[in-house]
Each structure stands twice: as C-alpha cells, then as structure tokens.
C-alpha positions in Angstrom: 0.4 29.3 -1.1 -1.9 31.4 -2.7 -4.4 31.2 -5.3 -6.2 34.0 -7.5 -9.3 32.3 -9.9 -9.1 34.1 -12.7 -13.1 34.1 -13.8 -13.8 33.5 -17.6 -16.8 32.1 -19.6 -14.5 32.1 -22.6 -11.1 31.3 -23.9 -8.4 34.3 -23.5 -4.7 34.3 -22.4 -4.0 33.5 -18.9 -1.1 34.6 -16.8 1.5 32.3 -16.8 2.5 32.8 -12.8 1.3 29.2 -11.2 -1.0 31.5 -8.0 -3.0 31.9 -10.9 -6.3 29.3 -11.7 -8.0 30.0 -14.4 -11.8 28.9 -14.1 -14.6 28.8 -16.6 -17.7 30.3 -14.8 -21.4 29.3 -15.4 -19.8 26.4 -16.9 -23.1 24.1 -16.0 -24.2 23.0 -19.2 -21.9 24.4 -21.4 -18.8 23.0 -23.4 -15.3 23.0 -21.8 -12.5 25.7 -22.6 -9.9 23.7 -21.2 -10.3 25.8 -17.5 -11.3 24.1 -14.4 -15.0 24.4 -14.5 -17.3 25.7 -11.6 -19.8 23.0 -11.7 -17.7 20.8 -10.0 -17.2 19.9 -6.0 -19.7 22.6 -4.0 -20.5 24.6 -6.4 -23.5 27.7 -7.4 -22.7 27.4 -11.1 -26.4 27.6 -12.0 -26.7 30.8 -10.8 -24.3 33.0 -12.4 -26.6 34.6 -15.2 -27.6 36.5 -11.8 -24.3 36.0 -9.6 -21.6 36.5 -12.3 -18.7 36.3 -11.2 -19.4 35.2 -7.5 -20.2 32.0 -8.8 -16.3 31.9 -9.2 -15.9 33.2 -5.4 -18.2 30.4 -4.1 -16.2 27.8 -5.9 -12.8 28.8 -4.8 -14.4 29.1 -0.9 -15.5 25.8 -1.3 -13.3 23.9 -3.4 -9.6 25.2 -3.6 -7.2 24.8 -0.9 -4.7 27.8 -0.6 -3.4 29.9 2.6 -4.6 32.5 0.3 -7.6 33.3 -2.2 -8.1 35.7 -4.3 -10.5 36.7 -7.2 -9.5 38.3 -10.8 -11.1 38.7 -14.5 -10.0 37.7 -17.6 -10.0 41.4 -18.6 -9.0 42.7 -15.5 -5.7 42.1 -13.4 -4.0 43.8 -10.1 -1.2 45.8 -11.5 2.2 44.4 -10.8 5.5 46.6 -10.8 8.2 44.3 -12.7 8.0 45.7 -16.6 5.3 49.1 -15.6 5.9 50.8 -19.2 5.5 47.4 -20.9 2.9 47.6 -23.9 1.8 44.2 -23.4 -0.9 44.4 -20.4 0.5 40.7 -19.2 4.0 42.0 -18.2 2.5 44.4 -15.8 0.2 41.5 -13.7 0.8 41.3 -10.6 3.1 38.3 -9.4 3.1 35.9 -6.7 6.2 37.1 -5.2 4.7 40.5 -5.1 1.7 39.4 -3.7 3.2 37.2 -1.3 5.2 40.4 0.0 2.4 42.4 0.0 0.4 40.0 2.3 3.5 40.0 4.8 2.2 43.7 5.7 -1.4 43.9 4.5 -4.5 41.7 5.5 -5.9 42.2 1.7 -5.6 43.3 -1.2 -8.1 44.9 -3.3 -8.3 47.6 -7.2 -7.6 51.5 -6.7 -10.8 53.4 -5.5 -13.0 53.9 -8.2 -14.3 57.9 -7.6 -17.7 59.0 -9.2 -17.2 62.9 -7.9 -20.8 63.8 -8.5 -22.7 60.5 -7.6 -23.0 58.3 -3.9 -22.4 54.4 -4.5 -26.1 54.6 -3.6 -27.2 57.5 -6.3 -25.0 55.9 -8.6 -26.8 52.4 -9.1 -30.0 54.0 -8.6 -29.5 56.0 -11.5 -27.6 53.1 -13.6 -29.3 50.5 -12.9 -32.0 50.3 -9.7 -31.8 51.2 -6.3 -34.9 49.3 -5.1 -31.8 46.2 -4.9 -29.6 48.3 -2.5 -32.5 48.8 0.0 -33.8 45.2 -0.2 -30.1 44.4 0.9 -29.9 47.7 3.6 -33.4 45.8 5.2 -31.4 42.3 5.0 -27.8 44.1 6.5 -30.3 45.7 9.4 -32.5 42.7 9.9 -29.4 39.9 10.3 -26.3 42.2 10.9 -27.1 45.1 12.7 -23.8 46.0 13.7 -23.1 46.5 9.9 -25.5 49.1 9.3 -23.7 52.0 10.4 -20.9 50.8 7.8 -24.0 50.5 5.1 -25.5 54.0 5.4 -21.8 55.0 5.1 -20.9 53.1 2.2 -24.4 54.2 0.5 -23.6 57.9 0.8 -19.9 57.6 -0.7 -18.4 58.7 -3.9 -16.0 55.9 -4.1 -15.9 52.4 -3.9 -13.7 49.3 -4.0 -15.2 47.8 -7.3 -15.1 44.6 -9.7 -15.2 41.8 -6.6 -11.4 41.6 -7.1 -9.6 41.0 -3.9 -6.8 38.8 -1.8 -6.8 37.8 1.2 -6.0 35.2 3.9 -8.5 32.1 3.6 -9.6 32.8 6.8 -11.3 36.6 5.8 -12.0 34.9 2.4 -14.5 32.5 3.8 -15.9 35.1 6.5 -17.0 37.6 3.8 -18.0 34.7 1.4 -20.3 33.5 5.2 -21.7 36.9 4.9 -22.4 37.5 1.5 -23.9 34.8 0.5 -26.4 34.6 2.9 -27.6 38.0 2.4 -27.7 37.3 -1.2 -29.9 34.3 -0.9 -32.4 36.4 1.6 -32.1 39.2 -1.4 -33.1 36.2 -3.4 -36.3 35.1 -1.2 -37.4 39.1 -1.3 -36.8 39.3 -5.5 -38.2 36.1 -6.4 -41.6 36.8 -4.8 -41.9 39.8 -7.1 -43.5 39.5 -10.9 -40.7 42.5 -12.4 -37.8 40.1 -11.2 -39.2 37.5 -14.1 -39.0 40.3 -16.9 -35.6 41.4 -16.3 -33.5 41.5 -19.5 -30.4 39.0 -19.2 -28.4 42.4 -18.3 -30.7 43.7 -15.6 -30.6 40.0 -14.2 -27.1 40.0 -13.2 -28.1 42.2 -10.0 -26.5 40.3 -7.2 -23.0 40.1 -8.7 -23.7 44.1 -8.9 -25.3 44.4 -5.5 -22.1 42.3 -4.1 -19.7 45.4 -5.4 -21.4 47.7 -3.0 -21.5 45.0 0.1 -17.8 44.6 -0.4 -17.4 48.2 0.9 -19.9 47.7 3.6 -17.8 44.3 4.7 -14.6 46.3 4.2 -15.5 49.4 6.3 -16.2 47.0 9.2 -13.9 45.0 9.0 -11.4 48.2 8.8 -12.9 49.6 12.1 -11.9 46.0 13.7 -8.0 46.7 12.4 -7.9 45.4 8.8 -5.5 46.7 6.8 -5.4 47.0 2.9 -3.2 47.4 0.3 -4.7 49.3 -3.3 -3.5 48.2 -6.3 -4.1 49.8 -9.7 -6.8 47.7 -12.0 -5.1 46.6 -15.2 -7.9 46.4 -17.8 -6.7 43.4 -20.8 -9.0 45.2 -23.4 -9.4 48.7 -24.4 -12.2 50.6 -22.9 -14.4 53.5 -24.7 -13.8 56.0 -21.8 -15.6 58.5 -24.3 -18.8 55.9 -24.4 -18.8 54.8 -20.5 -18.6 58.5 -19.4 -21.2 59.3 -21.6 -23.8 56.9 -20.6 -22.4 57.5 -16.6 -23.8 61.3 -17.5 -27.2 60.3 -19.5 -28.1 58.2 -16.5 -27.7 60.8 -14.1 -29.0 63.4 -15.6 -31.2 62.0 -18.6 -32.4 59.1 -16.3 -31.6 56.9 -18.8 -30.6 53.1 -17.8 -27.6 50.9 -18.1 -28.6 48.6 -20.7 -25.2 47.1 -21.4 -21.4 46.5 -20.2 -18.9 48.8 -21.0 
C-alpha cells in the first residue's frame, strides 16, 4: 500500500486517488479544514513556521502505516501519464497504479531536476536567502556523518537539485532519511537558537530548515545513489499559475543585485 500526504494549511481540491492523505500542516492551534491534522499521534506540528512542510514528513514517519510514503503539496503534484494534454492540472496527477509500477523498478521517486545554469545549490541560497544555514549544516554533516561529506561538498557546488521535499519511497528509506534529517536539523537548531539574528527573522526568513532540508535531500540522495539506489524523475505539476517573468526576475536581482528573497513565488 502506499501513501503520499499531501501537505496543506488550507482548504484546496485533493486528488481523488485513495494513496492520497491529505493533511493539514501546522495545524496546532488552529481550526480544522476537514484534513487529518498533524498535531496528532508523534507529531512536530509546533514547528512548522520554521520546518514547513517537514512537519508533514515527521508525521507520516511516525504515524501512518503504508509499505510506501511519500510527500506532495497542495500546489504541487508528480506528473502522471493517463490524460497528459488535459487542461485540468488534476487529470495529469500521478496515480497509484502508476506509482505502484514505478516502484516495481525504482527505489524512489522524486520532481525533474530543477537546473539554475549560472548558480551552485550553494551560491544559489547564499544569494537568495543565506548561506551561513548551509555551512552550520556542512559542520553538523562533517561532525556526525562524515562519510556524507564528500556527497555535501558535491551537492553544494551543483547547478541542479532535486527540489520541493517531494519524494516516494519504500517505508524503510522513508524513515532512514527522516533518522538523518531530523537529527541534523535539531543540531542546526541548537547552533541557530544560541544566536540573537535567529530571533529577528521575518516569518519568511524563519522557514530555514524546511529550505535547508531541499539541499540535504541531494546530499542524502547522492549517497544513498553511490550504495545502489535507483530513481525515477517525474515532472512537477504545479496546481496554480506561476509568474515565471517575476521568479526569474528576482532569481537574477539576487545574484547579481544582492538583493534577498523576501517572499514565495
């Protein structure tokens, strides 16, 4: 059986395939939206104004019992093959019988490479956003995981990445990267809480570590692909329009302007 969460702080149409749970992250405190909620069973809900998504990932480690997890947006989907020239963005999701064929010949799943051309993974966040959080996790990777740190200073200097957290796997490789994530997040978390900036962080610039988990994804990937895993791309289907014009546009202000992400795209 598999299961993909589909993370969501708000009402939006869900996939109507049953390997799909929708979930209502950083529900602790808030109002239902009819979703199973994150702040139930073992569960990091408090954190995801600074974990985003990955409180999501925690909860379906801990809580949901599939031979498979997997991890999906509201506003982004794997791409599916049964109506591909369909207008409406939910025909083209990927389905559980594709997915279950797919993980006969593959040990994951994961989105298309996202290529930046002209900017490292490292460069890129550096000039986005800050890359003082991708060396407090390169000290953690080389302090805990050594044997990863080859894979890191590889990841760092691509121009392409495996992006959004979105992935599918076996349980088994689903709770060994969710083992090693986590617990180089909370020793991110020891390092950033002891400094005064972290406090003065805008609500955007706080949502680092479900940033900083984008890059470690690659790290975790590239060893794990040097130990025989095998993966199977899938194009990203995005549920809402995006202002290609606008996202390029601040993508080339930041690297050349220095001027900071300061919102979403």
């Amino acid at each position: 059986m598999i299961k993909v969460i589909v993370a969501s702080h708000k009402e939006y149409r869900m996939p109507e395939e049953p390997m799909y749970l929708p979930l209502q992250v950083g529900a602790e405190g808030k109002e239902s939206i009819g979703y199973t909620r994150d702040d139930t069973g073992d569960n990091i809900s408090s954190k995801n104004s600074t974990y985003c998504e990955l409180t999501g990932m925690y909860y379906a480690w801990k809580n949901v019992d599939a031979d498979f997890l997997g991890l999906v947006h509201y506003r982004r989907h794997f791409a599916g093959s049964s109506l591909p020239f369909s207008k409406d963005p939910f025909d083209r999701i990927l389905t559980e019988t594709e997915a279950t064929e797919h993980l006969r010949d593959f040990d994951i799943i994961v989105p298309s490479k996202r290529r930046y051309f002209i900017e490292s993974l490292y460069s890129h966040y550096d000039h986005t956003l800050d890359g003082k959080h991708l060396r407090v996790a390169y000290r953690i990777i080389a302090k805990y995981f050594p044997e990863y740190i080859g894979c890191c200073n590889r990841v760092y200097r691509r121009t392409w990445g495996y992006m959004f957290n979105m992935m599918i796997t076996s349980r088994e490789l689903f709770a060994e990267y969710c083992e090693w994530l986590f617990f180089i997040l909370s020793k991110m978390e020891n390092v950033m809480d002891k400094t005064a900036e972290n406090s003065s962080y805008t609500d955007f610039e706080k949502r680092l570590y479900g940033r900083v988990s984008e890059i470690l994804f690659n790290v975790w990937i590239d060893y794990k692909v040097r130990k025989g895993l095998t993966i199977k791309e899938l194009k990203c289907i995005h549920m809402e329009s995006v202002n290609w014009a606008k996202k390029g546009t601040a993508f080339l202000e930041a690297k050349f302007l220095g001027k900071k992400y300061e919102e979403s795209f």
